[in-house]
C-alpha positions as CSV (number, residue, x, y, z in Angstrom):
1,X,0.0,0.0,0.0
2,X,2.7,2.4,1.1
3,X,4.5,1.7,-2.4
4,X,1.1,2.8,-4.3
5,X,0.6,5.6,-2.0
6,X,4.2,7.0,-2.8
7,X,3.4,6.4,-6.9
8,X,0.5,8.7,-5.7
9,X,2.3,11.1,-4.2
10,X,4.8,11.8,-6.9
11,X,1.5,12.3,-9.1
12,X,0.9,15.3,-7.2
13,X,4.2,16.2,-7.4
14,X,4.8,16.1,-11.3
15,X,2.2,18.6,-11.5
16,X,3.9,21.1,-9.4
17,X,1.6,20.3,-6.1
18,X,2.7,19.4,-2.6
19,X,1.7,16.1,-1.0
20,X,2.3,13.8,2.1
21,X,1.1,10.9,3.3
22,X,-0.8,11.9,6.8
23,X,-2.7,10.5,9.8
24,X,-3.0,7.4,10.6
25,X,-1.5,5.3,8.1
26,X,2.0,6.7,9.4
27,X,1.3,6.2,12.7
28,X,0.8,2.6,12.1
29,X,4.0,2.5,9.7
30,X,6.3,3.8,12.6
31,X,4.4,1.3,15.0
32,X,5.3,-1.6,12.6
33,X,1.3,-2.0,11.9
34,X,-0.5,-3.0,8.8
35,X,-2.7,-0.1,7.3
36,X,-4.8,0.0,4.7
37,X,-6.1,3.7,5.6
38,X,-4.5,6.2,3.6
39,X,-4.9,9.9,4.0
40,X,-3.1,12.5,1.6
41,X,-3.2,16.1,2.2
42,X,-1.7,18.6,-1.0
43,X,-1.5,21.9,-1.6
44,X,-3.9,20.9,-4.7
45,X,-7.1,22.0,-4.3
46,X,-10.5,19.9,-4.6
47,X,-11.2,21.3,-7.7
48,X,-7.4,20.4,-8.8
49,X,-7.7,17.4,-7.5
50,X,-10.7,16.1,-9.5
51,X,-9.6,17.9,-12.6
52,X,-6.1,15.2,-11.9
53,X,-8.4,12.3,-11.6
54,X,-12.0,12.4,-12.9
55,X,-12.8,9.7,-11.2
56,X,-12.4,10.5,-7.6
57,X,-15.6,12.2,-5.8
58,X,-16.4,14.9,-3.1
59,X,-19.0,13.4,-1.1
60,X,-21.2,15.9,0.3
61,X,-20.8,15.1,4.0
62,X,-17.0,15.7,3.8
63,X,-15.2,19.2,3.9
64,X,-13.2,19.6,0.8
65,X,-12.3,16.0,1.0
66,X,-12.0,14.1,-2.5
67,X,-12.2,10.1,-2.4
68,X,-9.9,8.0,-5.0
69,X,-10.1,4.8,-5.7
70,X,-7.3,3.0,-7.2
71,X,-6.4,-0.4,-7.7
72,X,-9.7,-0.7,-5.5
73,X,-7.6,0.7,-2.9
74,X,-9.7,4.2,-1.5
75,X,-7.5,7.2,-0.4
76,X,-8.5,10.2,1.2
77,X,-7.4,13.4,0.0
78,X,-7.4,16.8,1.7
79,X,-6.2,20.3,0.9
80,X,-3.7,21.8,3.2
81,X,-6.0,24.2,5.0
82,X,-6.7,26.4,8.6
83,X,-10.2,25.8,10.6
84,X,-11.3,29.0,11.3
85,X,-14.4,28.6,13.0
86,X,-16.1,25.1,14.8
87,X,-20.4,24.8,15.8
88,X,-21.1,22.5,18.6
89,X,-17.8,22.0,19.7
90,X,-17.3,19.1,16.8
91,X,-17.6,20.7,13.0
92,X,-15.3,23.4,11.3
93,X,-17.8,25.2,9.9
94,X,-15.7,27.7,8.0
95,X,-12.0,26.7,6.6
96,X,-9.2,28.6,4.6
97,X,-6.9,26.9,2.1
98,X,-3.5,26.7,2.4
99,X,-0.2,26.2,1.3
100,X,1.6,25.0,4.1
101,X,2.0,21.7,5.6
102,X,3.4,22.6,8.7
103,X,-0.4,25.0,9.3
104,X,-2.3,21.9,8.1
105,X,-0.8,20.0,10.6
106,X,-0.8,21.9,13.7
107,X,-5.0,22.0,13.2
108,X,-4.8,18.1,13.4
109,X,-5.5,16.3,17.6
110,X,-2.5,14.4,18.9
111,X,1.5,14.6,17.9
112,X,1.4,10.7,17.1
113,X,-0.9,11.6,14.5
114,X,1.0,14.7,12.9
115,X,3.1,12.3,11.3
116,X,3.8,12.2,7.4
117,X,5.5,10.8,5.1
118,X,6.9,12.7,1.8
119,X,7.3,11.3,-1.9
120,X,10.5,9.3,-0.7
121,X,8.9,7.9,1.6
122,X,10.9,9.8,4.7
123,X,8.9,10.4,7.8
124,X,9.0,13.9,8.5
125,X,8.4,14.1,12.4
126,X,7.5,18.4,13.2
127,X,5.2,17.7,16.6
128,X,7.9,14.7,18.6
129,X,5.7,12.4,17.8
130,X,7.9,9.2,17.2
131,X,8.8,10.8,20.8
132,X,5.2,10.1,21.8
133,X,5.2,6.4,20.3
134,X,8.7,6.1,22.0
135,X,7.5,6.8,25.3
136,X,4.0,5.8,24.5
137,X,2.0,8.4,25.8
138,X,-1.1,10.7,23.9
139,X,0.1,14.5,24.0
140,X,-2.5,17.0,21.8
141,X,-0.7,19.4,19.2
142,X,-0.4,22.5,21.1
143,X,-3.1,23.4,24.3
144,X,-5.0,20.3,25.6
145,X,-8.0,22.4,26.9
146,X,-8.5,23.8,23.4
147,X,-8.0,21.0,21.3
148,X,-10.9,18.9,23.5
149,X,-13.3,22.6,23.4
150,X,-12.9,22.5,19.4
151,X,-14.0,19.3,18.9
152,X,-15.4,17.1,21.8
153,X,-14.9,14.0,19.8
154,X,-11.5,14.1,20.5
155,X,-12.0,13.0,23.9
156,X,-13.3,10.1,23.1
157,X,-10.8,9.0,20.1
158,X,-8.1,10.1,23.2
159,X,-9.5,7.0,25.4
160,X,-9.6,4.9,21.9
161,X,-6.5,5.2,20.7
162,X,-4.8,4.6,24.4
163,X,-6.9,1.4,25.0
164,X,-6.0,0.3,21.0
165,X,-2.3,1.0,21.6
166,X,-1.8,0.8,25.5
167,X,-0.8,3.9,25.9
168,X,-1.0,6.4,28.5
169,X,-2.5,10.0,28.7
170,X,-0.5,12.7,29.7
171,X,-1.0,14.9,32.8
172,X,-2.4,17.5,30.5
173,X,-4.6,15.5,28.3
174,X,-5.9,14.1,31.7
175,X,-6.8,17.5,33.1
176,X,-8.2,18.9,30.2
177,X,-11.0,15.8,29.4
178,X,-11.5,16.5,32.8
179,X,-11.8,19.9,32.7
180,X,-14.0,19.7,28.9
181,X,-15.9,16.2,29.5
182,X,-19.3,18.4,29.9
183,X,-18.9,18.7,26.2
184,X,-19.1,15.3,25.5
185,X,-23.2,16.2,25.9
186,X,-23.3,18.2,22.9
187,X,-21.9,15.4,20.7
188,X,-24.2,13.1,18.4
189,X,-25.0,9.7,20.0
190,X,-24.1,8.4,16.9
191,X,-20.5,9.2,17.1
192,X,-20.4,8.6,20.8
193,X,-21.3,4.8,20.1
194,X,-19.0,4.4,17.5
195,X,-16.3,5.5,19.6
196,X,-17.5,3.3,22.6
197,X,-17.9,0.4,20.1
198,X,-14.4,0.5,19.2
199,X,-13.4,0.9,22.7
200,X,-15.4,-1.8,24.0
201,X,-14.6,-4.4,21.6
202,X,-10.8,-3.5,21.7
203,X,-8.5,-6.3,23.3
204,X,-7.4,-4.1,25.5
205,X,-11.1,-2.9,26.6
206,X,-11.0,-3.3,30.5
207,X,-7.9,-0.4,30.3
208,X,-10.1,1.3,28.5
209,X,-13.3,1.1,30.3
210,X,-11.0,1.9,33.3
211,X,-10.1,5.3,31.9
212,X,-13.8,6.1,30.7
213,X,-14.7,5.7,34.8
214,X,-11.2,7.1,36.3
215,X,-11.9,10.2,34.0
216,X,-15.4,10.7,35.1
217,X,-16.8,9.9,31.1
218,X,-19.3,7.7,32.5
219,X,-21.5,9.2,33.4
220,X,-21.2,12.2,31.0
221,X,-21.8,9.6,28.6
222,X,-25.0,8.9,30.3
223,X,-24.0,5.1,31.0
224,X,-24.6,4.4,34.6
225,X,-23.1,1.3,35.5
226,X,-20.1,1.0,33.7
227,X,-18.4,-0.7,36.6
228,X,-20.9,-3.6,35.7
229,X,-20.3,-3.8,32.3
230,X,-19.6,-7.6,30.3
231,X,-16.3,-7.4,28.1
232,X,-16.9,-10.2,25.1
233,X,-16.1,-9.8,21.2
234,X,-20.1,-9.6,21.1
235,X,-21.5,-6.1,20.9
236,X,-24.7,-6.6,21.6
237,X,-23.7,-8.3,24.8
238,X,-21.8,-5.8,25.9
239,X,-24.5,-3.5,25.0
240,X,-27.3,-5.2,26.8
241,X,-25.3,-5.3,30.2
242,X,-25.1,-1.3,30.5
243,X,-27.9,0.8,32.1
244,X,-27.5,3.3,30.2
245,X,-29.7,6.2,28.7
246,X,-32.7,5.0,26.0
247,X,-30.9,7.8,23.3
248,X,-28.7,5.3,22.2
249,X,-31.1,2.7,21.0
250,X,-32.1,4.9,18.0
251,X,-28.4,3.7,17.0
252,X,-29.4,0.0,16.8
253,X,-30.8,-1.9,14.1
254,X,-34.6,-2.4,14.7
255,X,-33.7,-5.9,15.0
256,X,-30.6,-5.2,17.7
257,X,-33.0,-3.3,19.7
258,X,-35.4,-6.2,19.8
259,X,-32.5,-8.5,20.9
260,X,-31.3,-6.2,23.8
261,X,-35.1,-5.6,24.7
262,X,-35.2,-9.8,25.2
263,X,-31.9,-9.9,26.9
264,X,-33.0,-7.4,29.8
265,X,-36.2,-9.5,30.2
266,X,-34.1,-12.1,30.9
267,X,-32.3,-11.1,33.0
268,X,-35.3,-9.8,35.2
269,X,-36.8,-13.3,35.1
270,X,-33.8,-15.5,35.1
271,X,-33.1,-18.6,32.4
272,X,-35.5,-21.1,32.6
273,X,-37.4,-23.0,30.5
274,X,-39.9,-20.2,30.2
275,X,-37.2,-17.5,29.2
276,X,-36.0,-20.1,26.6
277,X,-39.3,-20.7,24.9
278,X,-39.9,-17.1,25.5
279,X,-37.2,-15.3,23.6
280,X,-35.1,-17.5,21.9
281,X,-31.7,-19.4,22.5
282,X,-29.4,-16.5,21.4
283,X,-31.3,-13.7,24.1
284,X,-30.7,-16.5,27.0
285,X,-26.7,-17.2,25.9
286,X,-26.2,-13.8,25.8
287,X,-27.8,-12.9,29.1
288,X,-25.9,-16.4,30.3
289,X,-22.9,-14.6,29.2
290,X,-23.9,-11.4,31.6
291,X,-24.5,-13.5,34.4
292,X,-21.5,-16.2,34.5
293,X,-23.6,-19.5,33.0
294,X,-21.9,-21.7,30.9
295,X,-23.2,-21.4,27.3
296,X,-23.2,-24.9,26.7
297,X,-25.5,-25.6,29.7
298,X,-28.4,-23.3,27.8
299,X,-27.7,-24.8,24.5
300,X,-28.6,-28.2,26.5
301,X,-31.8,-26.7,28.0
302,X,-32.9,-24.9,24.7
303,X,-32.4,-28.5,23.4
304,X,-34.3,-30.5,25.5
305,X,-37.3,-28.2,25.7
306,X,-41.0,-29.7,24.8
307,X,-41.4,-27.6,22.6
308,X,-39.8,-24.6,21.0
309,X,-43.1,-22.7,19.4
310,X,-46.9,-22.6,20.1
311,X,-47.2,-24.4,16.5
312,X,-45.8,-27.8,18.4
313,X,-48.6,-28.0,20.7
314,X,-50.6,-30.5,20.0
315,X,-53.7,-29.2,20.0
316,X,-55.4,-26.2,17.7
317,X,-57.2,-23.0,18.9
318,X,-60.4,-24.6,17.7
319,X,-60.4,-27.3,19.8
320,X,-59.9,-25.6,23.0
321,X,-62.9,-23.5,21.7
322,X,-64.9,-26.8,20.9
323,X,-64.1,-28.5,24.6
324,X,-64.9,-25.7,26.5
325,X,-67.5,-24.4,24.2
326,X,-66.0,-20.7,24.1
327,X,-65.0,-18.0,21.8
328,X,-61.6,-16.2,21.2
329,X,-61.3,-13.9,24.4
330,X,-59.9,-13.6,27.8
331,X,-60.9,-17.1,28.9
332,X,-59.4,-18.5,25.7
333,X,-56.3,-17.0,26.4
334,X,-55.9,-17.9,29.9
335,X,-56.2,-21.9,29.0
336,X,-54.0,-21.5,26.1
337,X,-51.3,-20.2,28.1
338,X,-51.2,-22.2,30.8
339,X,-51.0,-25.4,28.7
340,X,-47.9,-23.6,26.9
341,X,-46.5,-23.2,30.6
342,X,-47.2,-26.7,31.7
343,X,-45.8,-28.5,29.0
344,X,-42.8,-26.3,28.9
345,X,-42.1,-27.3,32.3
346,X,-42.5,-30.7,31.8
347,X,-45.8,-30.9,33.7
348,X,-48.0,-31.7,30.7
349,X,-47.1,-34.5,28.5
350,X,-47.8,-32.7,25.1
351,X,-49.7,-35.2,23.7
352,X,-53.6,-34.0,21.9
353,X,-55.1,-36.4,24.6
354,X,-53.7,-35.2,27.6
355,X,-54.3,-31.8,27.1
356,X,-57.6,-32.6,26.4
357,X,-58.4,-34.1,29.7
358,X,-55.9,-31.4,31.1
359,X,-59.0,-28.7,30.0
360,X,-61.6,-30.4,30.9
361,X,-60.4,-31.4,34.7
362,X,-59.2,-27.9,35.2
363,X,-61.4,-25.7,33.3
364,X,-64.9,-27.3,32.9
């Protein structure tokens, strides 16, 4: 990748425009860490940029940022430019092009990722931040406290990147979340769960939770028992063992938010044969997996149940209705679940006979 990137960069360059590698990408390459993320930044601007390659696009979302794809490899390219003015503590609303790298950079969060890399693929280093990798701490570019007030996100991408890479915060960086975690209120829930999402599923997420409580994130993140929380490579798990405000379920899938909604149902009642039949194997392993049971043990319940859906009971609507001589109503209901219960629990031998005397000793 870094070979193509290079070919890319000397594009730029034959053309008479400025261009680097940036971001990420050479943060990983100093690390010794496979990346596939390529960001460019050049003196070129978007309209330039196009005009070099028709086939890259400005999506509408992005500010001044053109996406190329090549060799179905996508690269992110940005002109060198100043943010002059953020709304909400999160998005530059009003930005000036540049022509120098070393401006671009200083607008960027931390020194680790003020890295670049020019056509010969040197690493130019302007911010210590192989110092930072070195030592393997998170420093911001310039003032903590108003890096985090621009852009709020940047707290959050401060805890990821520490519980991704195992490394610490600085004294600053600590006191300044601190001092601007309020703003964490003002950003979208959206990006707030992709952040946690990342943090949560990292290999290094109990370091990581540890910082979002230590730093008081918690509960600015309106997640109220983070010290409870289940670590597992599921997300949805991990998800249905927080307490934490409803705003966040707009961010699941219709059918996550039905899964989750099962799982705390569970756990109120506790697996049993009811909460299997109920809602499903997958709802009682993951709440199995909140509270300490074995997975296999509910597979082996789940298996040996009666039945698994009304549809196996071996009797129809109609005949209840016939046997008891009643309509579709309150009554009906009534009879119709407690057989369900009884031959869930192995009370009730579901055979069409014994049901049938089953009604007629108990409800006639």
């Amino acid at each position: 990748m870094l070979k193509e990137a290079l070919k890319l960069l000397n594009q730029f360059e034959e053309k008479g425009f400025k261009a680097y590698i940036v971001g990420g990408f050479v943060r990983d390459y100093v690390l010794g860490i496979n990346s596939k993320d390529v960001d460019i930044a050049t003196s070129a601007t978007p309209k330039e940029i196009m005009e070099m390659f028709p086939n890259s696009v400005l999506p509408k979302e992005e500010y001044g940022a053109v996406t190329l794809y090549l060799k179905n490899e996508r690269y992110e390219i940005t002109t060198f430019r100043k943010e002059i003015k953020y709304i909400n503590n999160r998005k530059p609303i009003e930005i000036e092009y540049i022509s120098s790298l070393l401006e671009d950079l200083k607008r960027r969060d931390f020194r680790m990722n003020a890295l670049c890399i020019d056509k010969h693929g040197v690493v130019l280093d302007y911010f210590d931040g192989k110092k930072d990798i070195e030592n393997k701490v998170i420093n911001t570019i310039g003032n903590s406290n108003y890096k985090f007030s621009q852009d709020s996100l940047r707290i959050l991408r401060a805890i990821r990147f520490a519980t991704s890479l195992n490394f610490s915060l600085s004294d600053e960086v600590k006191s300044a979340i601190i001092e601007n975690k309020h703003l964490l209120k003002t950003l979208s829930y959206s990006r707030k769960k992709q952040e946690l999402d990342r943090i949560f599923l990292s290999s290094n997420a109990k370091y990581g939770v540890q910082l979002l409580i230590d730093l008081g994130l918690d509960k600015e993140l309106e997640i109220y028992n983070m010290n409870n929380i289940i670590l597992c490579n599921d997300i949805i798990s991990i998800w249905a063992s927080l307490d934490s405000t409803d705003k966040y379920k707009q961010e699941f899938s219709s059918s996550e938010k039905a899964i989750i909604k099962d799982v705390k149902e569970v756990l109120k009642i506790g697996i049993n044969n009811y909460s299997l039949y109920k809602y499903g194997l997958y709802a009682n392993q993951i709440a199995s997996n909140i509270i300490g049971v074995d997975k296999s043990k509910i597979v082996g319940l789940y298996d040996n149940l009666p039945i698994k859906s009304k549809k196996e009971i071996d009797i129809t609507a109609m005949d209840i209705e016939r046997i008891l001589n009643i309509k579709p109503g309150p009554l009906f209901k009534e009879v119709y679940d407690k057989i369900t219960i009884e031959i869930i629990n192995n009370n009730l031998e579901n055979k069409k006979e014994k049901i049938e005397e089953y009604i007629i000793n108990n409800y006639r």
